[in-house]
N, C-alpha and C positions, 0 to 999 in steps of 0.2 A: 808307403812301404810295400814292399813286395818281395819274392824269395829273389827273385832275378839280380836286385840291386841293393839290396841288404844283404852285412855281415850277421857271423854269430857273435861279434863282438860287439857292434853296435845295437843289437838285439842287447846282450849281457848290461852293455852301458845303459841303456832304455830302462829295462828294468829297475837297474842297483840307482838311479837317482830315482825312480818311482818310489822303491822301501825306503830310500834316504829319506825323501821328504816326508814321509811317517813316521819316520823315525821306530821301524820294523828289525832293523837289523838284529835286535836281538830274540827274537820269534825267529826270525829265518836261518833259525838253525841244523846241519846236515841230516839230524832225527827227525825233526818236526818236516822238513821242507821233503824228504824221500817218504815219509808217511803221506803227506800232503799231495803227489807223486800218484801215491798208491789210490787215493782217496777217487781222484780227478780220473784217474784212470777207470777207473772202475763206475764212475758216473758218463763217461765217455761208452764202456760197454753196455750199459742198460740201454742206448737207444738200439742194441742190435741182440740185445738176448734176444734167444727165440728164435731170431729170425732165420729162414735160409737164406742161402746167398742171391739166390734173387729179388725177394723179399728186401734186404735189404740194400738191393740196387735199388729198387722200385723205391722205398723211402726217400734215398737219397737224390731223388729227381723233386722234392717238393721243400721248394727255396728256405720255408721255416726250419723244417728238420737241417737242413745244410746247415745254414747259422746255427743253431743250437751243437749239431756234433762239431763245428768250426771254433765255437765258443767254446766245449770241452778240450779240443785240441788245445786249443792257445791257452787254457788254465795250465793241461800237462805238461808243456812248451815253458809259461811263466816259472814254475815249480824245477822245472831242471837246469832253465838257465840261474836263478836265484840260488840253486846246489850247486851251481857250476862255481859260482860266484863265495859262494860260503866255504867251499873246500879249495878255491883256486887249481881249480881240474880244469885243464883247456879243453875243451870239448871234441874240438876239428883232430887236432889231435889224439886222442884219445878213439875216435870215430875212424881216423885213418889205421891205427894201432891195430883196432878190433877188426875191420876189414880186413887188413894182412893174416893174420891170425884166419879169420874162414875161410877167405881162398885157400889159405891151407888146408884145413877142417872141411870146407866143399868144393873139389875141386869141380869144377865145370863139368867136364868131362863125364866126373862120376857120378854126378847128383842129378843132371841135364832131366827134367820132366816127372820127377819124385821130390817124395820128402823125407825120402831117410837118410840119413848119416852113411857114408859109406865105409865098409869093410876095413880096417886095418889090414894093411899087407905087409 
């Protein structure tokens, strides 16, 4: 598997017969799995507390640290396609929705090389 030739659907499918065959469905619930979420996320940020941004480029050059923030990744990945799954939220959808919405929110134009929110006019 790879992003290039994998869906998020087939990713979603992957998973939901993973919990199937544990018979998990009922743990993976939308509280416990966006806690869950929260959890991963947050063990995802401990390899880079601290650090400055070059710092942790410089981490991210030694192949253990990679797999280990690749393995937190794919924990917080596991956890939202299993929310995806439990709330039947399309995700692509939902992703394209949000995108429309900040182009709005950022237009190019205004935001171009900053990070603030531009002016209401």
């Amino acid at each position: 598997m790879n992003d290039n030739d994998t869906t998020v659907a087939e990713l979603r499918r992957r998973l939901a017969q993973w919990v199937a065959a544990r018979e998990w469905e009922k743990f993976h619930r939308p509280k416990n799995l966006a806690m869950s979420i929260a959890i991963e996320a947050a063990e995802l940020m401990e390899h880079f507390q601290w650090l400055t941004h070059d710092e942790a480029d410089e981490l991210l050059r030694d192949e253990a640290t990679r797999r280990e923030v690749a393995d937190e990744m794919a924990d917080v990945l596991s956890y939202l396609l299993s929310l995806a799954n439990a709330t039947n939220i399309d995700l692509a959808a939902a992703f394209e929705a949000k995108m429309a919405r900040n182009e709005l929110k950022y237009p190019a134009d205004r935001v171009r090389s900053h990070y603030r929110k531009p002016r209401s006019t």
